[in-house]
C-alpha positions as CSV (number, residue, x, y, z in Angstrom):
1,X,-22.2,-3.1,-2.1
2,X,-18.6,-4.7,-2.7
3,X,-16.8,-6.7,-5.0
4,X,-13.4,-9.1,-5.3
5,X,-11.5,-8.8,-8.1
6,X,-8.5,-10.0,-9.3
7,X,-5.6,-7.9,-11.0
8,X,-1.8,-8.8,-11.6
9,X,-2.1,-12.0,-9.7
10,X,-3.4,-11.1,-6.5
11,X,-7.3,-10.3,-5.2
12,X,-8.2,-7.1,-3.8
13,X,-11.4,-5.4,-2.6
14,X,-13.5,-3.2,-4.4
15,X,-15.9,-0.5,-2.3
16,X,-17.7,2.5,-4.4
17,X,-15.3,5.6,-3.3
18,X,-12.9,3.8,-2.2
19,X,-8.8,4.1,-3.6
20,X,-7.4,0.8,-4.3
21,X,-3.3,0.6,-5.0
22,X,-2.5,-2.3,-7.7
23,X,0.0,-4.0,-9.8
24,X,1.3,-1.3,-12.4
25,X,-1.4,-1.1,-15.5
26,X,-1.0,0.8,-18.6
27,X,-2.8,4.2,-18.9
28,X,-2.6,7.6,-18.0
29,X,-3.7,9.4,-14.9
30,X,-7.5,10.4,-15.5
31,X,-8.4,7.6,-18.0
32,X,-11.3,4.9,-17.2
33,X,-10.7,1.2,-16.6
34,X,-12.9,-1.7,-16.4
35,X,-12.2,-4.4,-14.2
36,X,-14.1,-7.8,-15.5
37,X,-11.9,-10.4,-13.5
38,X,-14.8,-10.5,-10.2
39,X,-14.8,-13.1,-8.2
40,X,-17.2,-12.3,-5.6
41,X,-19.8,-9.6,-5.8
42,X,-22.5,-8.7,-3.1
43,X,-25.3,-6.5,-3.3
44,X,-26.3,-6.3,0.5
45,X,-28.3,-8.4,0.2
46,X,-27.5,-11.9,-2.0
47,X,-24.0,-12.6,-2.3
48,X,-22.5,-14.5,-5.9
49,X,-19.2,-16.3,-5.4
50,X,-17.9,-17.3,-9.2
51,X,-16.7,-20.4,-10.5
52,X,-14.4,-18.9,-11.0
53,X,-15.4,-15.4,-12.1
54,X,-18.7,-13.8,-11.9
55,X,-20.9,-13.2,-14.9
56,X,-22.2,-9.9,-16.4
57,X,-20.8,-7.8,-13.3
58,X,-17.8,-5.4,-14.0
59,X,-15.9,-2.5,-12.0
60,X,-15.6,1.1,-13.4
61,X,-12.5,2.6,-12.0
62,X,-10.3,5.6,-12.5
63,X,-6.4,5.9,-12.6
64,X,-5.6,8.2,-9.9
65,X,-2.0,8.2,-9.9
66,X,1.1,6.0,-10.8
67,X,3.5,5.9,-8.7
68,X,6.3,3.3,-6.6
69,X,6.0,1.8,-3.4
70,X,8.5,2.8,-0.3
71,X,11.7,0.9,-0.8
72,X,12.4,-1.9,1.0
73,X,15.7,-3.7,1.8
74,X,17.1,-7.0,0.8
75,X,19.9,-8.3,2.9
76,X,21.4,-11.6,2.0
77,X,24.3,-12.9,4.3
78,X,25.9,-16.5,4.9
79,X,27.8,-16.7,8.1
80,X,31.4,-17.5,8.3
81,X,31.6,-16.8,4.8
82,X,32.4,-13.7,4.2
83,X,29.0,-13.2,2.1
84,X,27.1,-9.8,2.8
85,X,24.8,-8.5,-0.4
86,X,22.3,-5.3,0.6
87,X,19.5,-4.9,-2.2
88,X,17.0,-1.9,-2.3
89,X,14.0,-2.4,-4.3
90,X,10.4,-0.4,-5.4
91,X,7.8,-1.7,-6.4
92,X,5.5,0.3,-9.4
93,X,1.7,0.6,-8.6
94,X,-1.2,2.1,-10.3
95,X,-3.8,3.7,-7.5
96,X,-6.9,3.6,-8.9
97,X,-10.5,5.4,-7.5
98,X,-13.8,2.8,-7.9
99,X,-16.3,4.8,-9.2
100,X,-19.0,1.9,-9.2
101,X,-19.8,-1.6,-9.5
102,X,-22.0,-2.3,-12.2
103,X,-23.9,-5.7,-12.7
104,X,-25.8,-6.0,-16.4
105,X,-28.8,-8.5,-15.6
């Protein structure tokens, strides 16, 4: 059984027991989300693609931890020009633990 769901703009995978890092979300670490945004959900044995979102299927998840990516380095430079500009960034993320997918008939 699996699931695609979209959060923040991008599409991820869902799996029962699986940890899944998104876009930051509000919330502490503990507390229960739903995820209603499916796009795809497959039971193993029939598969529903949405148009565009699935119907009566949801996610129950559980924040796991908030934390930041590993930084990564922006370099701009224009040759000749005596242009160099060095950027660090991190990116926030919420990792989140699926505890099921749950479809409501």
């Amino acid at each position: 059984m699996y699931a695609i769901f979209k959060s923040g703009g991008r599409q991820y995978e869902a799996r029962p027991g699986a940890v899944v890092k998104l876009e930051k979300l509000p919330g502490e670490v503990g507390e229960n989300l739903t995820l209603d945004q499916v796009l795809l959900f497959s039971d193993g044995e029939q598969v529903q693609v949405g148009q565009p979102l699935v119907q009566d299927v949801a996610i129950r998840a559980r924040i796991v931890e908030q934390g930041r990516h590993r930084k990564i380095i922006v370099f701009k430079s224009k040759r000749r020009k005596d242009y160099q500009k060095k950027q660090g960034h991190r990116q926030y993320y919420t990792a989140v633990r699926i505890d099921g997918i749950e479809k409501q008939a």
